[in-house]
Each structure stands twice: as structure tokens, then as C-alpha cells.
C-alpha positions, 0 to 999 in steps of 0.5 A: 798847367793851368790855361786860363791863368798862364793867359791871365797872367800873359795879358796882365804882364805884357808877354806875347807868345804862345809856344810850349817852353814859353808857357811852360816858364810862366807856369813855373812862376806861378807855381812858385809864386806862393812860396818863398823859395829863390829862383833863378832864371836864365836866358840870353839877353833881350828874351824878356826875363825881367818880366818873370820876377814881376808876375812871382812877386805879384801872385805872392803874398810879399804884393803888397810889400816892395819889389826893387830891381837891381842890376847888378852889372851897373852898379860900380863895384866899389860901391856895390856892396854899400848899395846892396846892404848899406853903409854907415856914417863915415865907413868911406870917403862920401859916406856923410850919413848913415845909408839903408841898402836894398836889401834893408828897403824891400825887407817883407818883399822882394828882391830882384837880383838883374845880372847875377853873374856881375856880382864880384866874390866878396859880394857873392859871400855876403848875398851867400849869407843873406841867403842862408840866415837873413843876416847882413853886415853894413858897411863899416859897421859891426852890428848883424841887421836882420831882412826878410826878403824873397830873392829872384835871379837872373842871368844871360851867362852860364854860371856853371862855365863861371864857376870853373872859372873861379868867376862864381861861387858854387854854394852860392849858385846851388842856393840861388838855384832852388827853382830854376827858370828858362826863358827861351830864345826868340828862334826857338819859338819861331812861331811868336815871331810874327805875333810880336811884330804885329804887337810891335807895329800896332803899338809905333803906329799909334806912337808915331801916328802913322799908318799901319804896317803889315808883312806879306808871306815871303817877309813872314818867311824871312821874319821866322828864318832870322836867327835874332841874336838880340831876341825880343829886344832887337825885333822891337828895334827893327820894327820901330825902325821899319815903322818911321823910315819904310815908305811902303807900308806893306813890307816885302823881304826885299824891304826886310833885308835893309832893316835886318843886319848880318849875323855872321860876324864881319870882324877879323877874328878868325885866328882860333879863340880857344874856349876860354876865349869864348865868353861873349864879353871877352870876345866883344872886347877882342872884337873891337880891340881887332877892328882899332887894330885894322882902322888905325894901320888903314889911317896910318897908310893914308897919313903916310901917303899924305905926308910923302904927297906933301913933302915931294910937293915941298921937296919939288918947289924949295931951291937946292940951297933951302935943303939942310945939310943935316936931317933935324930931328922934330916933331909935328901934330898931324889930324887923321880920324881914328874912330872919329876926330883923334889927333895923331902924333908922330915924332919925326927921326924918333923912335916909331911913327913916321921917321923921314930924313933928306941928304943930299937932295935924296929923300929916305923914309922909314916907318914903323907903325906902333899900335897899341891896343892900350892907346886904342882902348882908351881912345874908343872908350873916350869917343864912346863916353864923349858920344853918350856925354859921359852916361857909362851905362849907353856907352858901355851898351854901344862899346857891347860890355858891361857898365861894370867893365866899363868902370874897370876899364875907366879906372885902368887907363886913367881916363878921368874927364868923364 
């Protein structure tokens, strides 16, 4: 391993850290720098994998080509394919000129594959072949074109889980995986933790012009002991937030607690996910889906009990001749808060809702709540995308999901004002 250059490299890409599996990753790269092997690095979300691409492609001899990132999980999958390869004149709707893909713009240089585990399969079986001949296919074309480009991967899903799940092709990982690299967890090099905090709130200070802050022994401790589940990226929000909103400049753990969320999961989904459950965009989704549920009954309690105040309160001022003879069946518009300003509607003596009936002066009410999964999906994709005006990418990162379930998603449920 050579010291001198993993601390060249660190001060020239920006990477802070000094434990061993951190400078073991960055040493891999360098080694591998040199040849045109692909490589796949792996590492949860936040740990800074975008940063190993970088240092292979600049101690190459691909420098002074083109390096293009792709993320692969923002591309809609309807055009993926177009995007990657290219597409020709009239191969769709919209497609009114001949197009280059990436692959056609980085030929000589490299290719930086964001979110690999994205791709759909018939997309995985053209990269597959890119891989193994440097031959692809336009869209909507029939002529072979030819690149030469240098391929690095990354994920924050285990693709070996994904291929038992029919998810991923084998072939294609095995070929991907030539050189595998793993960028650890923030909690496994615990020691990193205050070093980048220190970086952190050197670098706000100046942004913000405002004085520095630092962490006594106690915060320290804590800093360490917190499990960051969104790694370096989630430190660096934490510290910009203490940095603008603290009022001590000295931070206590007492201080830290405000700024530090839970991490033990404050959604109601202990009913026994089994392991197919367990992939962490499914079980997102089923959090929020879990957490519409609980909202909308509280919301429908409360509007019953509006509702009952409002007709006894009618019920008590109208003279006993006002009152029908006969219960009418209507409907009425009545405004509740469902993960913001969604207007309820309840049918009234209809099938769900909120059914109410006076005979002879005595009043029957039945309820029944009918929640649909479907209907709060779509309305918290709507308040999401409304909340973002319309860019999928924040709203999907807000709702905890791929942009390119978000899509999916979008397309399902007809949600076509955005």
C-alpha cells in the first residue's frame, strides 16, 4: 500500500478518513486505475461512492477523455434505453433527430454506471453485451455501433439478493464484478466521525460567515455512538443544521440530541415482514403506506366527531316539524387534512363513508371507514410532487423511493397534473 499516494489522492478528491477498510478501498482503486478492468463498488447510501469512480478515471490513461455519470435510478425506464445507447430519427414518439447515447459520448473514456441494480433486464442484456464485444444497438436501429469505454459500477443493494429475486442477471454481475470495491459504513470507522464533523463545520462557518463550532468530550462520545444510517451524507446535514440554528457555539450532547433523530423506527410495522419483505424500497413504501393508514382513521374519528357535534347542534335548534319524514339519501364535501389539505368526500346513506339517518326525531348513525391503500398512495405521491413542484427526483427522495418507482408509480395511479 502505498501511504503517500492514498494521501495524495485523499487531499485531491476530498475524502476524509483514515481508517483501514477506507484506505484499503482507495488503494484498490489506484491499483486498478491503470487497466481497463470493470468494477463494482459497493456500499449503502451516503458513504461517498461517487468519489472512487473519479480517482480511477483520473489515474488512468482514459484522463483526458470523457467521464459521464449516469444514474441509472433517475432515468425513467421508458427512456433508459435511448439515453444509454441513443436512438434514431423517428424509432418513437419524440424522437424527431437522430440522438448519440452515452455510451457513444464517453467512447475512449469512462463510463460511471450510479445505481446499477436500477437498470431494468432488457436494459441489463444490452449493457451485458457492451461488456463482453463493445457492441450496442440504437434505438430503433439495425446497425451494430462500436465503443470503447472503461465501465465502473456502483450500488447500495446486494445484488446477489436480486438475483435470486430474478431482479438481476448473473452474467451480468459476475461481469461487472471483476474488481469489486467496498466503501464502508460511516459506524464502522467510528474514528472518521469527528474528523468529518470538524471539516463540515469549518467549511458552513465560512459559507455562513458565522463563528465556528466545536464539540466537547461528552458530544464526541455521542458523535461515535450514533449509528448514522445515512452515513456521510446525513453527518454533513446534521452539521449544517447545528451550524445555522445552534445558538452555543460549543455543542453539548445535550445539544446533539435535538439535531440527532431516532433511529429505532417510529412506524407501526411490527406485524412480521418476512425476508422477501425486507428489501429496504419495499419496506419504505410499506412504512408510508402503514403510517396513510393510521392518519387517515385518526382524520376520519375526528370528522365523525365534527359531523355528530354539527348535526345534534342542527338536530337541537330545528323545530320537530322541520324533520323529514323519510331519511334522503345526499352527498356532501367535507375538508379534513390528510397529509395536508386533501378534501374528504362522504356519501351520506351510500355504500362507505359516513352514513347518517333521522326517523322520528331519533337519530342512527353507522360508519364504516374504507381506506384504500391505492387512494392514499396516490394522494401522498400528489402532496409530494406538489410540495417539490413537480421535480420527481426531490419527491421521490422525500416520499424514501427510487425516481424510478416513483415513475412507475406515477403511471399506475394516473396521476397526470405533474
Amino acid at each position: 500500500m502505498n501511504s503517500q499516494k492514498i494521501q495524495e489522492t485523499k487531499q485531491r478528491f476530498g475524502v476524509i478518513g483514515n481508517s483501514p477498510e477506507l484506505l484499503r478501498a482507495i488503494d484498490v482503486a489506484l491499483l486498478v486505475a491503470s487497466t481497463d478492468l470493470s468494477v463494482l463498488i459497493t456500499g449503502e447510501s451516503g458513504v461517498g461512492k461517487e468519489h472512487f469512480p473519479k480517482i480511477i478515471h483520473q489515474n488512468s490513461a482514459r484522463k483526458h477523455n470523457k467521464y459521464i455519470a449516469v444514474n441509472c435510478g433517475a432515468i425513467p425506464e421508458g427512456t433508459i434505453d435511448s439515453e444509454l445507447f441513443g436512438h434514431e430519427k423517428g424509432a418513437f414518439t419524440g424522437a424527431i433527430s437522430e440522438r448519440n447515447g452515452y455510451f457513444a459520448e464517453a467512447d475512449g473514456g469512462t463510463i460511471f454506471l450510479d445505481e446499477i441494480g436500477e437498470l431494468p433486464m432488457s436494459t441489463q442484456a444490452r449493457l451485458l453485451r457492451v461488456l463482453e464485444s463493445g457492441e450496442y444497438i440504437k434505438v430503433g436501429s439495425s446497425k451494430v455501433e462500436k465503443t470503447n469505454v472503461r465501465i465502473v459500477a456502483a450500488t447500495n443493494v446486494d445484488l446477489s439478493d436480486a438475483i435470486a429475486k430474478g431482479r438481476f442477471r448473473q452474467d451480468l454481475y459476475y461481469r461487472l464484478n471483476t474488481i469489486p470495491i467496498r466503501v464502508p459504513a460511516l459506524r464502522e470507522r467510528p474514528k472518521d466521525i469527528e474528523l468529518l464533523f470538524r471539516k463540515f463545520a469549518f467549511e458552513f462557518a465560512e459559507k455562513y460567515t458565522l463563528p465556528g463550532i466545536h464539540l466537547t468530550e461528552e458530544a464526541k462520545e455521542k458523535l461515535q455512538s450514533y449509528p448514522w444510517p445515512g452515513n456521510v451524507r446525513q453527518l454533513k446535514n446534521v452539521t449544517e443544521q447545528i451550524s445555522l440554528l445552534s445558538e452555543q457555539r460549543e455543542i453539548t450532547a445535550d445539544i446533539l440530541d435535538d439535531y440527532l433523530p431516532p433511529v429505532a423506527k417510529n412506524l407501526p410495522v411490527s406485524f412480521g415482514m418476512d425476508e422477501n419483505q425486507k428489501d429496504s424500497s419495499y419496506a419504505n413504501e410499506r412504512q408510508i403506506f402503514i403510517q396513510i393508514l393510521y392518519d387517515t382513521r385518526r382524520e376520519v374519528a375526528q370528522l365523525r366527531e365534527q359531523l355528530n357535534e354539527l348535526m345534534n347542534n342542527k338536530a337541537a335548534d330545528m323545530p320537530r316539524s322541520e324533520f323529514p319524514q323519510e331519511p334522503k339519501a345526499t352527498t356532501i364535501d367535507i375538508s379534513g387534512s390528510f397529509v395536508g389539505d386533501t378534501a374528504y368526500r362522504a356519501p351520506i346513506n351510500g355504500t362507505g363513508g359516513l352514513q347518517h339517518s333521522s326517523i322520528g326525531g331519533e337519530e342512527a348513525e353507522t360508519v364504516e371507514e374504507t381506506l384504500s391503500i391505492q387512494d392514499g398512495e396516490r394522494e401522498l405521491i400528489r402532496r409530494a410532487l406538489e410540495r417539490h413542484r413537480g421535480r420527481r427526483k426531490d419527491a421521490a427522495k422525500d416520499l424514501g423511493i427510487s425516481e424510478r418507482t416513483l415513475y412507475r408509480k406515477i403511471k399506475a395511479l394516473q396521476i397526470s397534473d405533474f
